[in-house]
C-alpha positions as CSV (number, residue, x, y, z in Angstrom):
1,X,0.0,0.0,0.0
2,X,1.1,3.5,-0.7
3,X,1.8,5.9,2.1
4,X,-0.7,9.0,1.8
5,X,2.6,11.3,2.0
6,X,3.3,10.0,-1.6
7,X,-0.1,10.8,-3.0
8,X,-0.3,14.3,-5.2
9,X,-4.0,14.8,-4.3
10,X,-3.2,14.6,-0.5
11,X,0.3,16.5,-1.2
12,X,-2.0,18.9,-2.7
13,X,-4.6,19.0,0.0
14,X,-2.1,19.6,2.2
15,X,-0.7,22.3,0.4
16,X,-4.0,24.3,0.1
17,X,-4.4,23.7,4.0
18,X,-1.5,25.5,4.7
19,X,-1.9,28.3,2.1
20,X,-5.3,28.9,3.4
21,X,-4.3,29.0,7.0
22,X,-1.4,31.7,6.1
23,X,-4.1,33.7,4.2
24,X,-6.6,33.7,7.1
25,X,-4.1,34.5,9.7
26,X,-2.6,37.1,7.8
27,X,-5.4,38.8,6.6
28,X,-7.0,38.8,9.6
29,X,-3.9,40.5,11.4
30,X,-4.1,43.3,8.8
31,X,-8.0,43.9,10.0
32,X,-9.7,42.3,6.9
33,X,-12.2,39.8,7.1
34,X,-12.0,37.7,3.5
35,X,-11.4,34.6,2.5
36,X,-9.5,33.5,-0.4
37,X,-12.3,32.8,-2.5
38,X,-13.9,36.0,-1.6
39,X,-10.3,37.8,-2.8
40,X,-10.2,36.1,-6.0
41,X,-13.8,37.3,-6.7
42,X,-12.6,40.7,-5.8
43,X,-10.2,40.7,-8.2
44,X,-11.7,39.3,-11.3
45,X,-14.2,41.9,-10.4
46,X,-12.0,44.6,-10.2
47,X,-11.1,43.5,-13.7
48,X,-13.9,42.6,-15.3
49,X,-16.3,45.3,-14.3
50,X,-19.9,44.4,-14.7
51,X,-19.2,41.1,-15.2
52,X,-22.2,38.2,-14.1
53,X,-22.3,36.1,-11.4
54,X,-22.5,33.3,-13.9
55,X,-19.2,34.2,-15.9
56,X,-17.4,35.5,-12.3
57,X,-17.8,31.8,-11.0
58,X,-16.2,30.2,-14.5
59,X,-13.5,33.0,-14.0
60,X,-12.4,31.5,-10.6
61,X,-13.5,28.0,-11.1
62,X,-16.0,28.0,-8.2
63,X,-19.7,26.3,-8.8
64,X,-22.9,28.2,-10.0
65,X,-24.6,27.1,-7.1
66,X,-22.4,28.8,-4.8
67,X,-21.0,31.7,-6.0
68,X,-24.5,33.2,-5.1
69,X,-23.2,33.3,-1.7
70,X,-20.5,34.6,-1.9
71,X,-21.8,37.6,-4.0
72,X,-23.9,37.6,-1.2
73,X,-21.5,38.0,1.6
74,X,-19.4,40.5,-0.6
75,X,-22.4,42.7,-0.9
76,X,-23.2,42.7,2.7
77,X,-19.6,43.7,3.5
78,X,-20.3,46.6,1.4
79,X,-17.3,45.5,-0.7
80,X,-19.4,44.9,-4.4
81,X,-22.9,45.9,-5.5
82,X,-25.2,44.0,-7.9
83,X,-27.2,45.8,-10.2
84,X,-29.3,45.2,-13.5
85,X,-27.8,45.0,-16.3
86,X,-28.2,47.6,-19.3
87,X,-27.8,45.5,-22.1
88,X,-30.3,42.1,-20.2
89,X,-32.8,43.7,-17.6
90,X,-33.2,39.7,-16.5
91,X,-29.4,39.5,-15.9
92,X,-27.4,40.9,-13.1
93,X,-24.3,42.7,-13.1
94,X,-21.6,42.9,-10.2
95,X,-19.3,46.0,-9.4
96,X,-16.4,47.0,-6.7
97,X,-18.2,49.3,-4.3
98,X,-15.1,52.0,-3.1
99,X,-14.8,50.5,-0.2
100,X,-14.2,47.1,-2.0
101,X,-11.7,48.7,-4.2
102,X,-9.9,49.9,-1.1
103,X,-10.0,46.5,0.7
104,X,-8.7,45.1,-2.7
105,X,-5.9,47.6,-2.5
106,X,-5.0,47.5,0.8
107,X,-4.7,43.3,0.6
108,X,-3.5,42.9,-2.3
109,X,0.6,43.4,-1.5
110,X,-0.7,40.7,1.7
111,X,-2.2,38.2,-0.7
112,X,1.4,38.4,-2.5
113,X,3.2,37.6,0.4
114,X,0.9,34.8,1.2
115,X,1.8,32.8,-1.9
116,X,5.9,33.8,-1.4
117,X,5.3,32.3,2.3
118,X,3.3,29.0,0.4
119,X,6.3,27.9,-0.9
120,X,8.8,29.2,1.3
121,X,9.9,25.9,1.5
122,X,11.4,26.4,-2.1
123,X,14.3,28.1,-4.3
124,X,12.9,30.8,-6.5
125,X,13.5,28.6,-9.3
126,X,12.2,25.5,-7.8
127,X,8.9,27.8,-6.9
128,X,8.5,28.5,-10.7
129,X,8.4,25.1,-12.1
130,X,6.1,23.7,-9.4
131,X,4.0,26.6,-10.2
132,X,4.2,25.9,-13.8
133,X,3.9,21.9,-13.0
134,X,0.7,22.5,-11.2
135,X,-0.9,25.0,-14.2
136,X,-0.3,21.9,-16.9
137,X,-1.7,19.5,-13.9
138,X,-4.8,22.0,-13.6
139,X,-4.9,22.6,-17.4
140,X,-5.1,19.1,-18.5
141,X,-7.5,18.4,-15.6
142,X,-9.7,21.2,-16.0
143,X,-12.8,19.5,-18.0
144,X,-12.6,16.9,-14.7
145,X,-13.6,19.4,-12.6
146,X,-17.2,20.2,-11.1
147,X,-16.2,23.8,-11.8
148,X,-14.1,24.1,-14.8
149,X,-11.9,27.3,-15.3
150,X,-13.9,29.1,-18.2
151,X,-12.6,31.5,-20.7
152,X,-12.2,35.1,-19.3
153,X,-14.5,37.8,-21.4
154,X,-12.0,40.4,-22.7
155,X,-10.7,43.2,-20.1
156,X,-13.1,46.8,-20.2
């Protein structure tokens, strides 16, 4: 039998455990309260502006069914706003609110730290070719995934 510490999806777990538990505790240090999915919606936000809910969650690869909540939570923290949309008065579109543009700034230099901590553990060089390992790993996988990394629409 294999041991579990030779496994890539429990190396991998692993990994995300640790890179989630830097974020936290460093982001909550600096007085914000997101999470790293709530960042990453942030930021495709911030560039994509007036994007949809629908398109945001094939942005980040998170599921349709719950990217509505964390739109939600994003909106109550005053940090994006959802409004109709000009062009599809059924649709919805989603924008940084001021104060979410500010959050976004202010964490963005700690988000970068938190992936140079991540792999810490690592060379600079090592760093880049398990990053690029991991993108052909997630690339080739993708269409496995409940939540599929979709095509982003073309910048504003």
């Amino acid at each position: 039998m294999t041991d579990i510490n030779d496994m890539p999806g429990y190396l991998i777990r692993r990994l995300h455990q640790i890179s989630v538990a830097i974020f936290t505790a460093r982001t909550a240090e600096a007085g914000f309260d997101l999470t790293p999915v709530q960042y990453g919606a942030l930021a495709t936000v911030n560039r994509y502006p007036g994007i949809d809910q629908v398109t945001l969650a094939g942005c980040i690869a998170y599921d349709k069914a719950t990217i509505g909540g964390v739109v939600d939570r994003l909106i109550q923290k005053g940090y994006l706003k959802r409004d109709v949309s000009p062009s599809d008065r059924r649709a919805r579109v989603l924008d940084l609110t001021d104060e979410g543009r500010a959050v976004l700034e202010a964490a963005t230099p700690i988000v970068a730290e938190v992936q140079d901590q991540s792999l810490s553990g690592l060379s600079e060089e090592e760093a880049r070719t398990l990053l690029d390992l991991l993108k052909k790993a997630t690339d080739a996988g993708n269409s496995l995934s409940r939540a599929p990394l979709r095509a982003a629409p073309q910048p504003k």
